[in-house]
N, C-alpha and C positions, 0 to 999 in steps of 0.2 A: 425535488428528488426525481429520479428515473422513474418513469411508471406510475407515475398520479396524474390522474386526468385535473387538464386544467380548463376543461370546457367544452362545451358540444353547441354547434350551430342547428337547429331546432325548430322546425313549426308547425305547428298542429291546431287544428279547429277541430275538435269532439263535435259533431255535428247527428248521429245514431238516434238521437230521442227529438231533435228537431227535424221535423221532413216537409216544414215549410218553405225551404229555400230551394226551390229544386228547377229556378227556371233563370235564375241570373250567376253571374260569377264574380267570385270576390275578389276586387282587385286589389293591386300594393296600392293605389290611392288612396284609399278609405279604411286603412287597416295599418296600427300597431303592434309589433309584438316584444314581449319581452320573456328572459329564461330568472325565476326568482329559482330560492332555495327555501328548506323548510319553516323559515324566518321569516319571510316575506321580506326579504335583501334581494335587491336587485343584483345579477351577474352579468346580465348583458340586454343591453337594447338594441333594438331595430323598427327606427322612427319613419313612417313614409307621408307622417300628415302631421298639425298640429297637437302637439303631447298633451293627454290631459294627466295621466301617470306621470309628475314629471317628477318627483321626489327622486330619495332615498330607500323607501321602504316601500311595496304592496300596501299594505294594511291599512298605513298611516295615508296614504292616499287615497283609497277606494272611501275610508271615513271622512275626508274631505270633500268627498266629489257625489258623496250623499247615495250611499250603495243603496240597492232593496233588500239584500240580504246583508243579514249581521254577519261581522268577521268571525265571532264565535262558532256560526254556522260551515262558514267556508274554511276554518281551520278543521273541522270534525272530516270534512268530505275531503280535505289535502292529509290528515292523518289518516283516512281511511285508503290513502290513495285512490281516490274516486274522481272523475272528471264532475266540475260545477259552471255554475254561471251565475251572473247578475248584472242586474241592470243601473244605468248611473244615467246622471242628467235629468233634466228636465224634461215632461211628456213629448214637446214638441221637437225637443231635438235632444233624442235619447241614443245612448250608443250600450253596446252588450261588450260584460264582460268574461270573456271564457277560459276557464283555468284547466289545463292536464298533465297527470305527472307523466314526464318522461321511463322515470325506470330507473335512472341511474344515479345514485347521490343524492337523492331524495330531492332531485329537482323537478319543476314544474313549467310547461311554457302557458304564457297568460298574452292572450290576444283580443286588442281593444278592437272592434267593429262597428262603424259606421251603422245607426239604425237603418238607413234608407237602402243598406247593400245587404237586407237580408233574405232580396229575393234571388240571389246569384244561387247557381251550386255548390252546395256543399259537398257533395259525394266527388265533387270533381277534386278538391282537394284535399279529402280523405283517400285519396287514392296516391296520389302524391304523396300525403303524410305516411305512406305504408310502406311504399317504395324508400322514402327518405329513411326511417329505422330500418329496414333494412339494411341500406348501406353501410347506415351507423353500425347496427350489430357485426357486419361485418368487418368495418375498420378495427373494432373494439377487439373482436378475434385477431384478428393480424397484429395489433398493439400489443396484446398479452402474450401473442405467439413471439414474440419479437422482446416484449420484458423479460420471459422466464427463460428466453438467450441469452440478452445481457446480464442477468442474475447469476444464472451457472457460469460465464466466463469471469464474472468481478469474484465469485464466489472461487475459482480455481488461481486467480488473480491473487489473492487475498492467503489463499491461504500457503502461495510459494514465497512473500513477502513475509509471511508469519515465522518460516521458517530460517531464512536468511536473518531474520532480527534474531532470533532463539541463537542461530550458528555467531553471530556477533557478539550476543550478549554473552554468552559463554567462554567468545573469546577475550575479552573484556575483563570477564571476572578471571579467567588463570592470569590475566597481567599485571589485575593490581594485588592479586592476592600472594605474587610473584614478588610484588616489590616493595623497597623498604619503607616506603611513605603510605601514609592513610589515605583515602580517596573518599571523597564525599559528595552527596548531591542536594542540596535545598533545595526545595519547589517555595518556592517566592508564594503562590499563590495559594498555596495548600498549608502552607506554613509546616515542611514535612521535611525531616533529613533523613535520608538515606546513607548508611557506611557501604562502604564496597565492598572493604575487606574482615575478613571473620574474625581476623585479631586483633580489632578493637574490643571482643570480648574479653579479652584478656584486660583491658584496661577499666571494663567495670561499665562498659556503654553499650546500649542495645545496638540492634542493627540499622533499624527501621525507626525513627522519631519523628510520632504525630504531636501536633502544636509546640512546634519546638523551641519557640521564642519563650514558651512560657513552662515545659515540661521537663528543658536540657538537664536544668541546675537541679533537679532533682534525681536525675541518675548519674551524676557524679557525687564523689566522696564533699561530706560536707565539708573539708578544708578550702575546698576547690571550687566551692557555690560563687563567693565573692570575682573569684576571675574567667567564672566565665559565664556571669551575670555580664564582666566588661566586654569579654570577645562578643558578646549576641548584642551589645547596646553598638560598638564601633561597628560590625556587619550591617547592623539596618542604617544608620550614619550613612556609612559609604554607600548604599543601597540609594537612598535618600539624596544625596549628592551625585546620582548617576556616575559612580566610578566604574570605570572597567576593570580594574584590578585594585587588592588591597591585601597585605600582607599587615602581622602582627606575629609577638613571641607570646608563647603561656606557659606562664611556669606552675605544675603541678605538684602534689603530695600523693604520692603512691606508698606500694607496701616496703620497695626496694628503696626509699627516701625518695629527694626531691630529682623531677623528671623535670626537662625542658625542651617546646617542642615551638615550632618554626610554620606557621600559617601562611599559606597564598591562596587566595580566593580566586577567581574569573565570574563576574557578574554578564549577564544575559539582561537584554532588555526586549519587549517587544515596541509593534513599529509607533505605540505611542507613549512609549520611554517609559513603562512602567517594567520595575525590576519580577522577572519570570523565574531565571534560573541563575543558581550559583555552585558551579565546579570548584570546590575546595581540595588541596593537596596538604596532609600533615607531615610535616618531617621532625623526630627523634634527633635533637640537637642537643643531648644531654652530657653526652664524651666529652665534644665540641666544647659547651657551657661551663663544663669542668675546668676546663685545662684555660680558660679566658678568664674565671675567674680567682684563680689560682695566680696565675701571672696580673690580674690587678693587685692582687692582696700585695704581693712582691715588690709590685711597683710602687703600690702604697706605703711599704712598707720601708722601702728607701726614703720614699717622699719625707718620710715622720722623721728619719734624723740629720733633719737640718740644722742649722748652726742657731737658729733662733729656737728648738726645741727645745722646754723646760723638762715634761718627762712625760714618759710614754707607758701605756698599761695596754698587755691584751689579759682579757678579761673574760670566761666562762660563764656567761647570765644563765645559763641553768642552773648548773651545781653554785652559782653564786661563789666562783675563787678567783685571785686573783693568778691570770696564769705567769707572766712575766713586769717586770718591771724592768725600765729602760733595757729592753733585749735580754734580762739576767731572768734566769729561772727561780721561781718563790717557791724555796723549799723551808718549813714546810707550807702547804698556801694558804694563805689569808682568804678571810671573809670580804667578799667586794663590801657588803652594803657596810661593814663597818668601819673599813676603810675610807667608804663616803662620806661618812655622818662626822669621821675626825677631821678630814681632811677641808670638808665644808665649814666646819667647827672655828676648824683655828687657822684656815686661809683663804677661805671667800671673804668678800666685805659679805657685811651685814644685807645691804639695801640688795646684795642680787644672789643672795641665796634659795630664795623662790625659785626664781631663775634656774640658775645652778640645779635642783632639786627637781625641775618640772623635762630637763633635757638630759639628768647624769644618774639619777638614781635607778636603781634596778627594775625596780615598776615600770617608768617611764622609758628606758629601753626595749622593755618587753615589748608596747605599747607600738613603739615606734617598729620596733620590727614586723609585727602584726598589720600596721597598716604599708609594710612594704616600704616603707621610709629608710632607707639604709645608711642614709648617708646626710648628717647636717651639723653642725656645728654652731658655735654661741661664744660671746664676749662677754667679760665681767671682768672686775676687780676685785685682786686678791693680794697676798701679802706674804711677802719673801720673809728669809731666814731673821733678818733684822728689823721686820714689822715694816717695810715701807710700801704702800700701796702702789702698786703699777699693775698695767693692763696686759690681760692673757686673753688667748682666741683655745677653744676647747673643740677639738674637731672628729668627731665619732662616725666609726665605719661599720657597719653590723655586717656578718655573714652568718651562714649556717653550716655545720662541718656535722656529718651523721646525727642530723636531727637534731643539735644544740645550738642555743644562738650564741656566737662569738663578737665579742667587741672588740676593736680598738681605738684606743681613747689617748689622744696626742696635747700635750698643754703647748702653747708657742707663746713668747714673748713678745708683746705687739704695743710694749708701753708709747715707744717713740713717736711710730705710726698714727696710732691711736689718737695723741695728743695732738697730732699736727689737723687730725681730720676736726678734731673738736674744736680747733683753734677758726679751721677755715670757716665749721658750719656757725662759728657765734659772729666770726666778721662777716655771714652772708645775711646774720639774721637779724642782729641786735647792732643798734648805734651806736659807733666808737664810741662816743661821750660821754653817752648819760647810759648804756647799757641796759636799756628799753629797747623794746621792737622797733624796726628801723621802719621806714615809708612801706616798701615793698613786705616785707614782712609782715607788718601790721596790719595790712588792708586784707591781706591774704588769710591772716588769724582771722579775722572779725567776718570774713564772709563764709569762711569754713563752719566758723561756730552758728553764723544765720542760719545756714542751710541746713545744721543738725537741729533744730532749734524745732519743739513743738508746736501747734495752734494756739494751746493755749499758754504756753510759756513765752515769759515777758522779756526785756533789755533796756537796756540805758545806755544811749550815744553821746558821746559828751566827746566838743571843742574846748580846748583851753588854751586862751590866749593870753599873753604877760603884758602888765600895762605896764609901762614905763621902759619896757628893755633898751629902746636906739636910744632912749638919753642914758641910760645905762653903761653901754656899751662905745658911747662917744665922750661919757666925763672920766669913766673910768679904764676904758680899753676893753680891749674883745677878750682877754686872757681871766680877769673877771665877769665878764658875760656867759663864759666857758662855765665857770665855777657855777654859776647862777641858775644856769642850766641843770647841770648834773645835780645841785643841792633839789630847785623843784622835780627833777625827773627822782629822787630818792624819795620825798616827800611825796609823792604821788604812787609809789608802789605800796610802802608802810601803809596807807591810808585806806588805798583799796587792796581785795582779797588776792590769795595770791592767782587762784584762776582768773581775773579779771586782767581785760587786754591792756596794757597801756603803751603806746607808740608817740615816738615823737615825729611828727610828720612834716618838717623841715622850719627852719630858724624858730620862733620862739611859739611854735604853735606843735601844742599836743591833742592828741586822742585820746579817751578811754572805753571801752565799751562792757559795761559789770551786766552780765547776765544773770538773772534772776534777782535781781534789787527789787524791791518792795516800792512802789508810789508812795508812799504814805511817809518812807524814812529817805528818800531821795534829797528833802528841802534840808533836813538833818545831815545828811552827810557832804551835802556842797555848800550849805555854811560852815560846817568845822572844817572844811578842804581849806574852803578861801582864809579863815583868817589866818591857819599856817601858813600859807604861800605869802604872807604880808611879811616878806624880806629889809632888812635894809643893808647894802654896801657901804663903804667907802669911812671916813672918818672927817669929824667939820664940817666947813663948807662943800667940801666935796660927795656928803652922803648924799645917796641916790636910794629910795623903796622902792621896790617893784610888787606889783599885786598879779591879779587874774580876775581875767573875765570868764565867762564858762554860756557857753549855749547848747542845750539838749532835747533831746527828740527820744519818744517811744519807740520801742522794736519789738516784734514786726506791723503792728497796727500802723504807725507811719512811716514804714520802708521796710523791703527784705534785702537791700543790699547795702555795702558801703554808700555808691553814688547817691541814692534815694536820702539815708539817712544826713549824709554829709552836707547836700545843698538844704534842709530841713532846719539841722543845727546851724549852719552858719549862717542864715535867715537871724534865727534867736540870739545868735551871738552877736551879729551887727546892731542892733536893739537895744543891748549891753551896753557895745562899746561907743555906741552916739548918746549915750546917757548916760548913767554915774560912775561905770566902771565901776573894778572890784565888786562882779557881784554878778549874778545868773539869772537864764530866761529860761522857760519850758517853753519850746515850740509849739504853737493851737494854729 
């Protein structure tokens, strides 16, 4: 800073109680000096011979160098500010050490002396040392004279710039307080928002918010804690991801109902890209929000009478009535929820009335409103005038109209549809044939359920291979090998549960993988397997039996995937099949 002294060049030999030096002169050959401070820290040296001070520190060296006087002693005479001395070295080649405080900053200069230069003059440079503070005093006058100039002008400096800010920030504040958007200031580092303008008070929000990451949501209306818990989590996001701008909507509950307002930030960074300051702009987009969502309701509104539209309900979930059906006025109104309970009664199926229940009842609208969900819809089966089950899509739009929540709830006809999508996903998943998990399918089952699969939860992998099928299939034709198929692909679902995977994994070799099977009833249920699969074709000389071989592996103790499991079993199943057939191996 201006006007701290950062050091004084310095040398002094206190020589007044020694008047035995009075016939030689002490030259810069044989002489050290240094300027410490009240610490014994060195500030500056001036070496003209080999150092014996050559540390760090006074003290710690003088106790090295094996002083005569203790440093307890020469601390008492530098707090007294008193000039000392002591001797270091050995008797034959002793050298003096002389310590005096300057005066200023509680420093000292300490000058190392050659024993054999103590017959020079001393008074000769005690004269010089008189003359040299002098100077100093004088510089140090001129310093001060010259600080408490620059002071007064930083000080008249200072406080014409004081006022230029006051004339700014004044003008600043008639602008935004002028205009229709809200003005905000974040300190990043302070974690502090400032509003600009006064009529945020009106909206229920201080001026000034200290720790506001964490204090916001509690000066707002508790409705309004949940969304702007979100505006303060996305601002530190975008913060975090060094965005320079970032806009967001929030939609509020006030006294006058629901407000909606229009966010744009300006983020500040300093030069090592951590987030300083953030300029936010509010804008009152509630007119605007009105009249947009008025013309969707309209649009939606059209959208609902399409030609596949079965029928359509707007519907008051507060007072709970029903306000229209297909576009007609319900006079006088019905009770929604008990229109629900008949209508789920005696036209949802059975199997998706949970369903139906968990996305249509009045609770669960509520529900859905609450979390801002306004818009989702569901499929089920339900059942027309003449009981025949076909597929409907249920598509619900929630608004709020003075404080109440409105629905409208659209049925559409999508049996067709429906039907064609279920046709594709069972030809994507299941084997024309035998209507088991097809290749792709199957392997895809079995590692899905690996990977849910706990530590200590077990499995059973299982190959199943047909003994006799190519004679099979070459005495009797492939149209019977067909059949042979699909009868053991039947016989292998009956047998196992119905969670348990079974895939046929191309020509006469199957997969099964039963999760959670017991060790102990495994030999149990793949001897009752095999002797059901002991088939026989054809009639006469032409009959053909076919059996099964089966080879199995533990999961996950001996694999956590298909591939691991698969070369494991078919190991065991090769075993099988070079030995008696019709008959099974545990892979060890």
């Amino acid at each position: 800073m201006q006007g701290e002294v950062k050091g004084v060049l310095y040398g002094i030999i206190e020589t007044e109680n020694y008047k035995i030096y009075d016939n030689e002169d002490v030259t810069e050959n044989n002489k050290n000096q240094y300027i410490v401070d009240s610490e014994g820290d060195y500030i500056s040296k001036f070496l003209y011979r080999e150092a014996i001070l050559n540390q760090e520190n006074l003290f710690s060296d003088l106790k090295a160098v094996g002083s005569q006087m203790s440093m307890g002693e020469i601390r008492q005479y530098m707090e007294k500010k008193q000039s000392t001395y002591t001797e270091i070295g050995p008797e034959e080649n002793r050298d003096y050490v002389y310590i005096t405080p300057i005066g200023i900053n509680e420093w000292y200069v300490v000058t190392v002396v050659d024993g054999d230069s103590m017959t020079s003059k001393v008074s000769h440079l005690q004269g010089h040392a008189v003359q040299l503070t002098g100077q100093i005093l004088i510089i140090l006058l001129m310093f001060l004279a010259g600080y408490f100039a620059v002071v007064s002008f930083e000080k008249r400096k200072t406080k014409k710039i004081n006022r230029e800010l006051w004339i700014r920030d004044s003008i600043f504040q008639i602008a935004t307080d002028e205009m229709e958007s809200f003005v905000f200031l974040y300190d990043a580092m302070k974690d502090q928002m400032d509003f600009m303008n006064d009529s945020m008070n009106k909206l229920g929000i201080p001026q000034s918010i200290r720790n506001a990451s964490k204090e916001m949501i509690n000066c707002v209306d508790t409705r309004n804690k949940t969304v702007i818990e979100k505006f303060i989590k996305q601002m530190k996001m975008d913060m975090q991801a060094h965005l320079e701008r970032s806009e967001c909507d929030i939609t509020a509950e006030q006294k006058r109902g629901t407000c909606y307002y229009h966010v744009k930030i300006s983020h500040l960074y300093d030069n090592k890209n951590r987030p300083v300051r953030s300029i936010g702009m509010i804008y009152d987009i509630t007119e605007k929000r009105i009249r947009e969502i008025q013309l969707e309701k309209e649009e939606k509104l059209r959208n609902l009478f399409m030609t596949d539209t079965v029928a359509f309900c707007e519907i008051n979930i507060t007072q709970d009535k029903v306000l229209k059906k297909n576009n007609e006025e319900q006079m006088p109104l019905r009770k929604y929820s008990n229109a629900f309970e008949t209508f789920m009664e005696h036209r949802v199926l059975e199997q998706y009335r949970e369903l139906f229940r968990d996305k249509c009842s009045p609770k669960s609208i509520r529900q859905y409103f609450q979390n801002q969900d306004f818009d989702y819809d569901l499929e089920y089966e339900c059942r027309n005038d003449e009981g025949i089950a076909y597929w409907v899509a249920s598509e619900i739009h929630l608004s709020e109209e003075q404080g109440e929540i409105i629905a409208f709830l659209t049925i559409r006809d999508i049996d067709s549809k429906k039907r064609k999508e279920l046709h594709l996903e069972q030809t994507a998943v299941y084997d024309a044939l035998t209507r088991v998990y097809n290749r792709s399918a199957g392997i895809q089952k079995i590692n899905q359920t690996l990977a849910g699969m706990e530590t200590e939860e077990s499995g059973v992998f299982m190959i199943l291979d047909l003994d006799g099928f190519k004679r099979l299939n070459d005495n009797l034709g492939h149209m019977t090998g067909d059949r042979a198929l699909a009868e053991v692909a039947k016989i292998l679902v009956k047998h196992f549960r119905s969670y348990d995977v079974v895939c046929r994994l191309g020509g006469d070799e199957f997969i099964i993988f039963a999760k959670g099977l017991p060790k102990e009833v495994l030999h149990k249920v793949l001897s009752s397997l095999l002797k059901k699969l002991v088939l026989t074709y054809g009639s006469g000389e032409q009959q053909v039996t076919i059996s099964a071989s089966v080879g199995a592996v533990f999961a996950p103790r001996q694999g956590r995937d298909f591939v691991q499991l698969y070369e494991k079993a078919d190991k065991a199943l090769y075993l099988v099949k070079n030995a008696t057939k019709n008959g099974y191996r545990i892979y060890e």
